[in-house]
N, C-alpha and C positions, 0 to 999 in steps of 0.2 A: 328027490329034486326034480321039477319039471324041467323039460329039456324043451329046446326051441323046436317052433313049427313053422314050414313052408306052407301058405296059404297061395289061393288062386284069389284075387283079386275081380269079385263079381261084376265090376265097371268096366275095366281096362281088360281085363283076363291075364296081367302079367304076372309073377310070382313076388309074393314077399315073405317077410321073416316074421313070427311072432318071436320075440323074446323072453326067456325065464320072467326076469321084471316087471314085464307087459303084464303078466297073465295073472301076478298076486297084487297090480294096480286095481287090472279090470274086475277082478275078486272085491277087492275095497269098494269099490265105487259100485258095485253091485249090475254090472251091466256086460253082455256078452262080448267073447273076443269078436274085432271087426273081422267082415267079411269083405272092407274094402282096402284100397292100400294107402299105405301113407301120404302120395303125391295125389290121388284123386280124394283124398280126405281133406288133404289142403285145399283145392280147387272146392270143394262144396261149404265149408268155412267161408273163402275169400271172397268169393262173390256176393258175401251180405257185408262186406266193408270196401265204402265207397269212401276214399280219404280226397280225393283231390278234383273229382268232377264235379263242378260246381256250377248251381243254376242261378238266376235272378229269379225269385218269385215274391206272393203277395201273403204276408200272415194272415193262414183263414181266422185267425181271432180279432187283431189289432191292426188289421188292414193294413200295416208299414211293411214296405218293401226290405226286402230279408233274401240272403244268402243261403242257399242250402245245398244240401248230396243229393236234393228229390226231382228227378225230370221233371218238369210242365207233365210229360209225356205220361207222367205214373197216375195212379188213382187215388195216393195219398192224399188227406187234408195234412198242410203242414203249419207250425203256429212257430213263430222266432221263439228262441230260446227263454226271452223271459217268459212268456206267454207259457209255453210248457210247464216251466216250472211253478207258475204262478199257482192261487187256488180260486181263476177265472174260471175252472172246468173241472170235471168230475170220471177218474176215469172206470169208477164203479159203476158208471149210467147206461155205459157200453157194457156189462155183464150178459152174458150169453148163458141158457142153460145148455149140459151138454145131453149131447143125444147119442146114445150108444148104436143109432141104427145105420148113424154117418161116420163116417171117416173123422177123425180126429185132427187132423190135417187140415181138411177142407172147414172144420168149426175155424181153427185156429184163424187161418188166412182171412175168413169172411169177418172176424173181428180183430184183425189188423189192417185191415182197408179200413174197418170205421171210426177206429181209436186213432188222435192226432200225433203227428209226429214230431219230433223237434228239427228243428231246421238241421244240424250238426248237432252231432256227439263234442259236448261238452260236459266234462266233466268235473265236477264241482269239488271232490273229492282230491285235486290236485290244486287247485285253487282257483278263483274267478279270472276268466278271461277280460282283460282291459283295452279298450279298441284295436282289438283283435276280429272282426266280425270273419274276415277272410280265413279262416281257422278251422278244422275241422281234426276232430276224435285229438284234442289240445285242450292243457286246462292251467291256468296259474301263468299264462303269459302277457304281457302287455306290451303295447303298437307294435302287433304281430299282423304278417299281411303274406298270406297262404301260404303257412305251414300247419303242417301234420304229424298225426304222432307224438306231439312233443309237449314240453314240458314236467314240471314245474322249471317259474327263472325264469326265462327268457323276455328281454329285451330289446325293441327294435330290430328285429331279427326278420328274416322274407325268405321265399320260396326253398325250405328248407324239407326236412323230416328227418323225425328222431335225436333233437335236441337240447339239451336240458341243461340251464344255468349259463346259458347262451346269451351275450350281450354284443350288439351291431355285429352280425353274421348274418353274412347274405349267400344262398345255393350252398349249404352243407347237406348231405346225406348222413348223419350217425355224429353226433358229437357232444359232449358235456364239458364243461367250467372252461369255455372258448371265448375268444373274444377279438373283434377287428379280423376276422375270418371270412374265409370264400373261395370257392368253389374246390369244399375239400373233400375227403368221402373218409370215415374212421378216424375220428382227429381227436385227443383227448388232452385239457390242460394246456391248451397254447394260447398265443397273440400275437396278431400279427402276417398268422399264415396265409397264403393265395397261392391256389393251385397244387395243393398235398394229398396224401391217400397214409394211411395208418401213421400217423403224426401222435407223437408225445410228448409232453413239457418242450417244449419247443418255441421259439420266439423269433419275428421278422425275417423268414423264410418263402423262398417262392420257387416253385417246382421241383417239391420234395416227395419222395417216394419211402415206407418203411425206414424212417428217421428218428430217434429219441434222444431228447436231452440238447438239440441244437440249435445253435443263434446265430441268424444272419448267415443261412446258405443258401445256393441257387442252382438247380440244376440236379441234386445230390441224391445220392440211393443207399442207402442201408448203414448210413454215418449213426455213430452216439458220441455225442458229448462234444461237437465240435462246433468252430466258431470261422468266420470267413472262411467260405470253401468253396468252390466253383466249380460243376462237374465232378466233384469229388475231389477235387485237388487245392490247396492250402494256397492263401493268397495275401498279403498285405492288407493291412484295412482300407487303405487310401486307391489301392489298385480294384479290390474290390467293389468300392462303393463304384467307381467309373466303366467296372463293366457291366454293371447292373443296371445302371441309370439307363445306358442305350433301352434297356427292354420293357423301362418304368410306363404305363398309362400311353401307348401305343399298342392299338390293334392290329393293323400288321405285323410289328416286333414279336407280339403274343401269341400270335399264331404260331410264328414260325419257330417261336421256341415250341412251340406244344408238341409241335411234329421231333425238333431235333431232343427233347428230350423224352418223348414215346419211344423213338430206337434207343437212346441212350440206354433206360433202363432197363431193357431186354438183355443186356448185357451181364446183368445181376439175378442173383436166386433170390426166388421169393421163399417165405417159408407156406409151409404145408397147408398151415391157416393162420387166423388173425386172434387167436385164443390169450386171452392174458390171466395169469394168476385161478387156474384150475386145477379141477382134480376129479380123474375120470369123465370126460367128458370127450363128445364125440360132435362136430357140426364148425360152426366159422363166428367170426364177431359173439366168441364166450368170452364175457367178466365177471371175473370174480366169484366165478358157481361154482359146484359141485354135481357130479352122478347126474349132469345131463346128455340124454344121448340124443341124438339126430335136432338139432335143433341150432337157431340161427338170428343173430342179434339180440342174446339173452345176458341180463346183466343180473349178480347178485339176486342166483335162483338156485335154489337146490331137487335132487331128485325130478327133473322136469323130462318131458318127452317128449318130439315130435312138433315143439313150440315156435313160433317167431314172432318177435318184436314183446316179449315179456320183459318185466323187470319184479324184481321181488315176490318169485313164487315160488312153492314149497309144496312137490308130491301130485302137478299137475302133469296133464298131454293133451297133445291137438290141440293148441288155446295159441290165437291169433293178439297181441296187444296186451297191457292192460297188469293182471295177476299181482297188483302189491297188495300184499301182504294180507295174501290169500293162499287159500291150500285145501289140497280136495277137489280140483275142478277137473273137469275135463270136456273138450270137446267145444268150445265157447270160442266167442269172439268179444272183446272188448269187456272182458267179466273183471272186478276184481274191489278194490278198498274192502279189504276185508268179509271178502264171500269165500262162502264155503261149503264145499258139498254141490256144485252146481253144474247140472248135466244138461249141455247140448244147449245153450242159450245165447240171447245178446244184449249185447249192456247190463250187466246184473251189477248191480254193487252193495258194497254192505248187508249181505242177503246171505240166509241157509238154508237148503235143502228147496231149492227152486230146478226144477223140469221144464226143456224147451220152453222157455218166454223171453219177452224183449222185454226190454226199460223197464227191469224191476228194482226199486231201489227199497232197502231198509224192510226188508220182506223177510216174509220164510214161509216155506212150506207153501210154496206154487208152480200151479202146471197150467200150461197153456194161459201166461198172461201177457199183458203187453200196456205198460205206460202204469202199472202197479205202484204204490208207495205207502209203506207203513201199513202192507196186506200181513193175514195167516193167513193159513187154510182156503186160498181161492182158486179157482178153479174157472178159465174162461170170460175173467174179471168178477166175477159171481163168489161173493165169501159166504164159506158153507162153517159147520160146527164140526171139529177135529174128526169124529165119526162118518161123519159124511163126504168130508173130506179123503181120507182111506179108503173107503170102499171105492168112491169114483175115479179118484187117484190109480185105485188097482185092477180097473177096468179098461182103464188107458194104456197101463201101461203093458196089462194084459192084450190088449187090440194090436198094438206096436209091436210086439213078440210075436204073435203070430203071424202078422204080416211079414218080421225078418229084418223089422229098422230103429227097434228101440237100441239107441245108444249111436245110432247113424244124425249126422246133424240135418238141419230140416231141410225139405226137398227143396232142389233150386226153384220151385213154382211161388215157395213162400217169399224167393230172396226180393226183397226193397229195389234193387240192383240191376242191371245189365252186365254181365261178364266185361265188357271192355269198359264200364266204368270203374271197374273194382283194382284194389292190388293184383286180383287173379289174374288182369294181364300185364301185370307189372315182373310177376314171379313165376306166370305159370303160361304164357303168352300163348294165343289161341286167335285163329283164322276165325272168321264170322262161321264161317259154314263148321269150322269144327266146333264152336261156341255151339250153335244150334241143332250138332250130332250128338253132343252130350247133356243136351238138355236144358242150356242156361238160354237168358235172352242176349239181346245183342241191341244196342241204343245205335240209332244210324241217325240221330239228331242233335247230340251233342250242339250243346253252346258255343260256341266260337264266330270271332269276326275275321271274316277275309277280305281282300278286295277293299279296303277302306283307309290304305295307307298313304299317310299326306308327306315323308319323306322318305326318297328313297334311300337305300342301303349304302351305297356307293357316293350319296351326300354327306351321310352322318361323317363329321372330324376323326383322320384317326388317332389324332391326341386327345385324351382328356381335359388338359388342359385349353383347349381350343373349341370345349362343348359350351356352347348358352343354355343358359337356363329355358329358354324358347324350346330346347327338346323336346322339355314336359308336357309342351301342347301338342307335339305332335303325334302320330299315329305311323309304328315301326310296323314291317313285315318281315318274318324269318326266314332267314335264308335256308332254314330244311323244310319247313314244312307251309308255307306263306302264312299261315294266321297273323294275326293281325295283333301288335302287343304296344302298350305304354310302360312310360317311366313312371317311378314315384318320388316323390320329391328325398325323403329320405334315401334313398337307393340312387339317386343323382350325387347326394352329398358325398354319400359312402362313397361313390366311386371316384370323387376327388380326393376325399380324402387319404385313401388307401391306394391311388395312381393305379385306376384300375378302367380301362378302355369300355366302351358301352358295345355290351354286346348286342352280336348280330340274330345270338336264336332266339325264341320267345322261351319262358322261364317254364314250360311245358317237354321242349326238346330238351335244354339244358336238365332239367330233371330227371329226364330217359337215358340219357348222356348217363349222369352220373350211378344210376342202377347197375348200368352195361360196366362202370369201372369196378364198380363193387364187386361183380359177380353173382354166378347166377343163385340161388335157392336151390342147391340140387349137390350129388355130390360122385365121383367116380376113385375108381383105384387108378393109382400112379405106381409109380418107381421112385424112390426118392434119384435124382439125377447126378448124385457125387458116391453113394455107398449102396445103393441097388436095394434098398428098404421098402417093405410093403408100406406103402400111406395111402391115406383117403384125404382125397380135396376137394373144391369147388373151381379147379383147373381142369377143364376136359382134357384127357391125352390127347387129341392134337392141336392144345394152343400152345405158341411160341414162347413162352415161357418157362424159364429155367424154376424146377421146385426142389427143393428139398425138406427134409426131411427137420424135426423139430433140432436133433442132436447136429447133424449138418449145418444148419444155418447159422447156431450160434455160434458154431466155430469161428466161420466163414466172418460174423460181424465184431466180434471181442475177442 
């Protein structure tokens, strides 16, 4: 039986763990143990997925002004999404041969500067986006208006990520079959809810914490199965309804609950993590999988490692997004409808035995491609004969081995990217100057408007019901960070409808907001804080937070 191994971490220099399982993956997949470590394997992933920085640009194809993740600043031609997919362009034309005297790397990049891009990762494969243009690495949603990650489902739904079968849901972070939702983080199966964190079948709820099964509470932490309850304490319906009203679609009122029920629920134990219905599994927001270890918002995944934001994968690691109902991957970003076999790439879908490329779809048997579909056998965009295909293939992959990076994802010089455009500082958050110590770039030009606001903060009503529709023309600026942000008309409605006060940050902050509730992507040893049990969480030992332990908590809640 191979026993675990301590490695030195060639990036960082710090140590990590090979595992037994690791090492009969990396056997399968045919690729050496890494010699880097898990959290700087995530940072060179992350930084070629840009979900929420978003430019105004011009399709190099169809001249219509288009939404995309691609700076003004980059060197990409970018074409709108239909235009990509259309068959206006050719991305055989861009075929490169390769030259074994060059760097294989440097071929790669010099024909992904000249093959076109698509505005966003849409994916087709989950179903067509319906005025959604605001949407990115999102597929099968309609009047979607900047959200990520997400779907299939979702309807009229805004500044969201990771949501699926979602209908009018505004600022969720992680949610499925939701509805009349807002600003919740881990919410599954409700309506109704505002302002909740790990919420279950749940109904007309407002500042709820680790709740299942409850209707109409306010204030409450770790209840199941209850109905009018206030702070946690049992109330009349009629007395209910009248201490709720005070706190209904005022911004003031909102506030100062926020704050009195942040101390409230310090009061209560959280559990260990937020895992539901697993088995052998190791990481936080597990559903429904199996034998996954270190790994984090994976839903109905088996055998998986070192993964986050997958759903439906099977015998995958290192894979950022994406993975249904695929298996065999590793090392990818945004890979998946059924790929398999697919080493160190991005966007691959419905695709086998594909090596480092971008946007190859309904492929097989490609290395170094980029914007590929309906390829075998090519190589640089260049289709060779199966023969010629192997030996070139084995030249590359032979140049990679001796350099010491086949099976490493590609260098950050290839990424699309800026580090502070990407999740990598959403998950892995990094100073400019450490951004540019470790090699990524850094975007100091971002899009944003400042200085442009025509009401100010301290004007806006703080009832809702006392807002005009005249908002819609104006131009808000945030109270954290001053950018400059509008209302949309839907997202005015919702907020009458739901007695929900207009807020003060722009839906940039409020998104940062809600990562910081979730917690981080990282994970340390605890105590459990009732029976002294070794656990591992994504609570640092010294946040104020009560943890325990899996067996503890459900004591403590049934």
């Amino acid at each position: 039986m191979i026993n675990s191994e301590t490695k030195t971490c060639k990036k960082c220099k710090q140590e990590f763990i090979i595992e037994p399982d690791d090492f009969s993956f990396y056997e399968k997949m045919k690729v050496p143990v890494p010699e880097i470590c898990p959290d700087c394997r995530f940072k060179m992933r992350a930084v070629f997925r840009n979900e929420r920085t978003l430019y105004k640009r011009t399709c190099g194809l169809c001249n219509r002004s288009i939404i995309t993740m691609y700076s003004p600043n980059s060197p990409y031609i970018v074409y709108c999404n239909d235009c990509f997919i259309s068959d206006k362009w050719d991305p055989y034309s861009y075929a490169m041969d390769y030259e074994p005297s060059k760097s294989f790397f440097e071929q790669l990049k010099e024909l992904t500067i000249k093959v076109p891009k698509s505005a966003t990762y849409s994916s087709t494969s989950t179903g067509v986006n319906i005025n959604s243009e605001y949407s990115n690495f999102a597929g099968g949603n309609k009047d979607g208006y900047l959200i990520f990650n997400s779907g299939p489902g979702n309807e009229n739904c805004a500044y969201s990520r990771g949501i699926i079968g979602a209908r009018d849901v505004f600022d969720v972070y992680y949610g499925d079959e939701i509805e009349n939702t807002y600003e919740c983080v881990n919410v599954h199966k409700n309506n109704g809810v505002i302002y909740g964190q790990n919420i279950s079948d749940s109904i007309d709820s407002r500042f709820v914490s680790n709740c299942f099964g409850c209707t109409n509470c306010f204030g409450c932490v770790n209840l199941r199965h209850k109905s009018y309850y206030f702070f946690n304490e049992p109330m009349k319906r009629d007395e209910w309804l009248e201490r709720v009203k005070e706190f209904s679609g005022s911004y003031a009122k909102t506030e100062e609950m926020k704050r009195k029920f942040s101390e409230f629920s310090l009061k209560f134990p959280r559990r260990e993590n937020n895992n539901l219905k697993t088995t052998n599994c190791f990481g936080d927001y597990i559903f429904e999988s199996k034998n996954c270890h270190q790994c984090f918002e994976v839903s109905f995944c088996e055998d998986m490692r070192y993964s986050f934001s997958v759903k439906r994968g099977k015998d995958c690691a290192d894979m950022i997004g994406h993975c249904r109902s695929s298996e065999l991957l590793y090392n990818g970003v945004g890979v998946g409808a059924g790929a398999r076999n697919v080493i160190c790439s991005w966007w691959v879908e419905s695709s086998q035995d594909v090596l480092y490329s971008f946007v190859t779809r309904q492929s097989s048997n490609c290395i170094g491609c980029d914007g590929v579909k309906g390829g075998s056998f090519v190589i640089l965009n260049k289709r060779y004969n199966e023969d010629e295909y192997i030996k070139i293939r084995s030249q590359i992959t032979e140049e990679l081995k001796a350099e010491g990076v086949y099976g490493d994802f590609f260098p950050a010089e290839l990424s699309f990217f800026a580090y502070n455009e990407t999740i990598g500082q959403d998950n892995r958050p990094l100073t400019r100057e450490e951004a540019l110590s470790e090699g990524f770039r850094w975007e100091d030009e971002i899009q944003k408007t400042e200085g442009k606001g025509t009401l100010k903060t301290e004007d806006i009503p703080d009832k809702i019901k006392d807002v005009e529709d005249s908002i819609l023309e104006e131009v808000l600026t945030c109270t954290k960070c001053s950018r400059n942000y509008r209302l949309i008309r839907r997202e005015l409605e919702f907020y009458r409808k739901m007695l929900i006060p207009i807020p003060r940050e722009c839906w940039n902050c409020r998104f940062t907001d809600r990562i910081l509730r979730r917690g981080p992507y990282k994970f340390w040893d605890r105590t459990c804080a009732k029976c002294n049990k070794e656990i591992i969480t994504n609570y640092a030992p010294d946040r104020p937070e009560i943890v325990y332990c899996e067996k503890c908590y459900q004591q403590e809640v049934y």
